[in-house]
C-alpha positions in Angstrom: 0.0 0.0 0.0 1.4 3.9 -0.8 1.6 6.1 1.7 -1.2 8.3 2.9 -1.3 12.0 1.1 -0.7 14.7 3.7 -3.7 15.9 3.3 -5.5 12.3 4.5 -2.5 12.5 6.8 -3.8 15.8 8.7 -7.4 15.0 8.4 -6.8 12.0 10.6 -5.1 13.8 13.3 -8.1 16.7 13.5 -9.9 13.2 13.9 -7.8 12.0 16.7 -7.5 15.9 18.3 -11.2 16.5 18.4 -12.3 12.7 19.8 -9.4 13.2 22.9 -10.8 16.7 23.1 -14.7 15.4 23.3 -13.2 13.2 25.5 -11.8 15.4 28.0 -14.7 17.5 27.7 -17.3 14.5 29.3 -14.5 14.2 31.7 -14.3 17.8 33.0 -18.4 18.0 32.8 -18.1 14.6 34.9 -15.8 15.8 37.3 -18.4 19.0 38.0 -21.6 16.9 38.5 -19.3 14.6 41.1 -18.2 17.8 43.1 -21.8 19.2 42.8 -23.3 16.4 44.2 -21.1 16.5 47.2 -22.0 19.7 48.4 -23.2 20.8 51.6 -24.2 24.1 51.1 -25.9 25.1 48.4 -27.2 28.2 49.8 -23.8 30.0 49.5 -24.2 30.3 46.0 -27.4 32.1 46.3 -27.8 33.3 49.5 -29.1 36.6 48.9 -32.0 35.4 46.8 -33.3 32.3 49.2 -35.4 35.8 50.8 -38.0 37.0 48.9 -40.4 39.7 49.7 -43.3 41.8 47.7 -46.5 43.2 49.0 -48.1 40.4 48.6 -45.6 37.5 50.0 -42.9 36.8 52.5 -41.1 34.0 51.8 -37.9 32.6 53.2 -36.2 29.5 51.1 -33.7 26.7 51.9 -32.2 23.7 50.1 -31.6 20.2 50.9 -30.8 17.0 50.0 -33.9 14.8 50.1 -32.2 12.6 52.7 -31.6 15.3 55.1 -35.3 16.3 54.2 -38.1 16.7 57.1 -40.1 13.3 55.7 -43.4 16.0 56.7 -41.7 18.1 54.2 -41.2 15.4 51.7 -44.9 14.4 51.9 -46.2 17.8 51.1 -44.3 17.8 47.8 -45.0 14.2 46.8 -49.2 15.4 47.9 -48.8 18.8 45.6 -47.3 17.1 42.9 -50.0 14.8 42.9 -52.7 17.6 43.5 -51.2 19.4 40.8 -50.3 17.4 38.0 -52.1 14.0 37.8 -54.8 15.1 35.5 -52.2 16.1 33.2 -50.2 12.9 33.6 -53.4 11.1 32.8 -54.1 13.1 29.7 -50.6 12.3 28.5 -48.9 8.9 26.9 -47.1 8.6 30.4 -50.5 8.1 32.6 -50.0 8.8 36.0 -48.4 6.0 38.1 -47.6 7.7 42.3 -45.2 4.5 43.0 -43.0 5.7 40.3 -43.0 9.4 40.9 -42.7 8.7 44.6 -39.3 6.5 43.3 -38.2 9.4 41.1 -38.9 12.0 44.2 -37.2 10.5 47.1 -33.8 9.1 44.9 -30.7 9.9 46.6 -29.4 12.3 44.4 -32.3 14.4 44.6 -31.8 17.8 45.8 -34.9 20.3 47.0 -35.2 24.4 47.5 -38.1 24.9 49.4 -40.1 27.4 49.9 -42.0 28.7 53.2 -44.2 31.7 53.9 -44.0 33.9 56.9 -46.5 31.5 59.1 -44.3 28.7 58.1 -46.4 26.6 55.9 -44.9 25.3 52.7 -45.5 27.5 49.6 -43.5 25.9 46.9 -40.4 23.5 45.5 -38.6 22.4 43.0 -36.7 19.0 42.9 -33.5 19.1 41.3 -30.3 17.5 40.3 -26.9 17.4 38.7 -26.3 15.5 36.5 -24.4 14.4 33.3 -27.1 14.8 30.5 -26.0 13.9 26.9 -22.2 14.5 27.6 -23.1 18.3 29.2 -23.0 18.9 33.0 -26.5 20.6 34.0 -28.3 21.0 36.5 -32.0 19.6 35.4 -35.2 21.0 37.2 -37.4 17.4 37.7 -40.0 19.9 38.9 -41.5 23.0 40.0 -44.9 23.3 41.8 -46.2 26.2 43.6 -49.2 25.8 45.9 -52.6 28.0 44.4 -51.7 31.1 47.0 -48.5 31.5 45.9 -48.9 31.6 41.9 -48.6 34.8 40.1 -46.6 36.6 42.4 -43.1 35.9 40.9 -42.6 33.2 43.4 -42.0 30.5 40.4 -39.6 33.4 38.7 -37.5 33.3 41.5 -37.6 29.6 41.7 -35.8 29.4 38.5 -33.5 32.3 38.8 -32.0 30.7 42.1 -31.6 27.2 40.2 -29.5 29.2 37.9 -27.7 30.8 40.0 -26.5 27.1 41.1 -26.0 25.9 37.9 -23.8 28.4 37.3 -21.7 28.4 40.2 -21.4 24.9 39.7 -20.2 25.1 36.9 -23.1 23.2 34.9 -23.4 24.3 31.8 -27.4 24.2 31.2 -30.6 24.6 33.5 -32.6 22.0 31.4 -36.4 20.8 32.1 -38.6 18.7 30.3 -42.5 20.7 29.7 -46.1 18.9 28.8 -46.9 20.3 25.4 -50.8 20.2 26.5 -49.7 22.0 29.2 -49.3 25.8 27.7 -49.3 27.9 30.9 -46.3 26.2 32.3 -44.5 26.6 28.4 -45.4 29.8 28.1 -43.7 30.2 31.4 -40.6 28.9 30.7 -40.2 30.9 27.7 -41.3 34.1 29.2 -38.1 32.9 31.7 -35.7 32.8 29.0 -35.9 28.9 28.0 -35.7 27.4 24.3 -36.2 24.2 22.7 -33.3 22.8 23.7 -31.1 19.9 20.7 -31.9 17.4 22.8 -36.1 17.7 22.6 -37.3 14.6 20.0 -39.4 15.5 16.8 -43.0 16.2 17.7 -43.6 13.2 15.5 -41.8 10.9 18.2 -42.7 12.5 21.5 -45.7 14.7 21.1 -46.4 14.8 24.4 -43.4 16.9 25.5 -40.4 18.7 25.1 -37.1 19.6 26.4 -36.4 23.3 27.5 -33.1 25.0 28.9 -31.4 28.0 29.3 -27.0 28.5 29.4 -25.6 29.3 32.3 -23.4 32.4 31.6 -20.4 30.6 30.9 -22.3 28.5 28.4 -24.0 31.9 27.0 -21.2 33.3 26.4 -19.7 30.6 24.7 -22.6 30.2 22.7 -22.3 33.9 21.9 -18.9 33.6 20.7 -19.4 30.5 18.7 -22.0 32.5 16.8 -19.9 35.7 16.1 -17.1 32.7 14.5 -19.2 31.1 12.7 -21.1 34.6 11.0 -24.5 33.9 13.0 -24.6 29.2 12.6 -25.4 28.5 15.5 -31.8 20.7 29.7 -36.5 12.4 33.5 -38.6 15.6 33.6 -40.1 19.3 34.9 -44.1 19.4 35.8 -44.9 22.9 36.8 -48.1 24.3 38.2 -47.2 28.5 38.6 
C-alpha cells in the first residue's frame, strides 16, 4: 500500500484531536456533577435570593438533600405534585403511576429548595439534580410546583432564577427541564423565563407529548455567543410545573 497523502494525513489527526478533546470535555463535565453532588451548602451560592419579599408575599427558602429532608416536608411535595399534576399525567402517553414518581422524588441524588411563607407553611419547591445529561454537566429542574396562594406573584420566577444561580456556580453548563406540550401555561412560562427548545427535545412526531427546554448558564452563554460571532451567526426524567 502507498503512503497516505498529507492531506489524509492531517485529516486523521483533527480526527484524533477533536475525539481526545470530546473526550476530555465529558470528563471535566463529569468531574463537575461529582463535586456538585457533594456539596453541603448550596445556599452560599445564592444566598441573597433564598429571601423574597413583595407586597403580597414573604417568603424565606432553603435547600436540601432529600435525605436530610423533614419526611413532613417530603410528603407535602410528593401530595402537591400529585394535586397538581395527575390530571395532566393522565391526559398524557405517560399516565400517571404515584409508585414511580414517589421513586423518582425520594432518589438519593435528589436535591430540593423549598419554599416557606411567613406562618411557616410550605409554599413551593422544586426538585433538582446534577447531572451528566448527553455529555453536558446541567443541573435539570425534575419539577416545579407552587401551591394556588403563591402563583402569580413571581414566586416560580425566583424559583428558576436561584436554580440558575447554582448551575452556574457549579459550573453546569445548562438549567434543562422537560415541559407537557398540553400543558401551555407552564411553556409559556418557561419561555417568558428565557428557555428554548433545547437539541436534545425529540421530533414532535416521536414524542408529542413533550419537550425539552433549557437555558446557558453564563459561561455557556457566552460561549454560545462567541461560537455564533465565529461562525457569522450558525449557531436541559422531567419538569411538571403548576405557577
Amino acid at each position: 500500500m502507498g503512503k497516505k497523502s498529507a492531506a489524509s494525513t492531517s485529516k486523521s489527526k483533527e480526527k484524533r484531536q477533536a475525539r481526545k478533546l470530546e473526550q476530555r470535555r465529558i470528563a471535566d463535565g463529569m468531574t463537575y456533577v461529582t463535586l456538585a453532588n457533594k456539596l453541603t451548602d448550596l445556599a452560599t451560592y445564592c444566598k441573597e435570593l433564598l429571601i423574597y419579599r413583595n407586597k403580597e408575599l414573604e417568603v424565606d427558602m432553603y435547600i436540601q438533600k432529600v435525605t436530610d429532608l423533614d419526611k413532613n416536608i417530603l410528603q407535602w411535595a410528593i401530595d402537591l405534585t400529585e394535586r397538581n399534576m395527575k390530571k395532566l399525567y393522565e391526559t398524557c402517553a405517560w399516565g400517571w403511576n404515584k409508585e414511580k414518581k414517589v421513586e423518582e422524588m425520594t432518589d438519593d441524588n435528589a436535591f430540593y429548595l423549598i419554599a416557606k411563607a411567613k406562618n411557616g407553611s410550605p409554599l413551593a419547591f422544586s426538585h433538582f439534580r446534577f447531572d451528566l445529561d448527553f455529555g453536558e454537566p446541567v443541573l435539570y429542574c425534575y419539577e416545579v410546583q407552587v401551591e394556588a396562594e403563591g402563583r402569580r406573584r413571581g414566586l416560580g420566577q425566583r424559583v428558576l432564577k436561584i436554580l440558575e444561580r447554582l448551575a452556574h456556580g457549579t459550573r453546569m453548563r445548562y438549567v434543562r427541564l422537560t415541559a407537557l406540550t398540553h400543558n401551555p401555561a407552564a411553556a409559556a412560562f418557561f419561555r417568558a423565563c428565557g428557555y428554548n427548545l433545547d437539541e436534545t427535545s425529540p421530533p414532535k412526531e416521536e414524542a408529542a407529548h413533550y419537550e425539552i427546554l433549557s437555558k446557558a448558564t453564563g459561561d455557556q452563554a457566552a460561549d454560545d455567543a462567541q461560537s455564533c460571532d465565529l461562525s457569522d451567526g450558525i449557531q436541559a426524567v422531567h419538569v411538571e410545573a403548576q405557577l
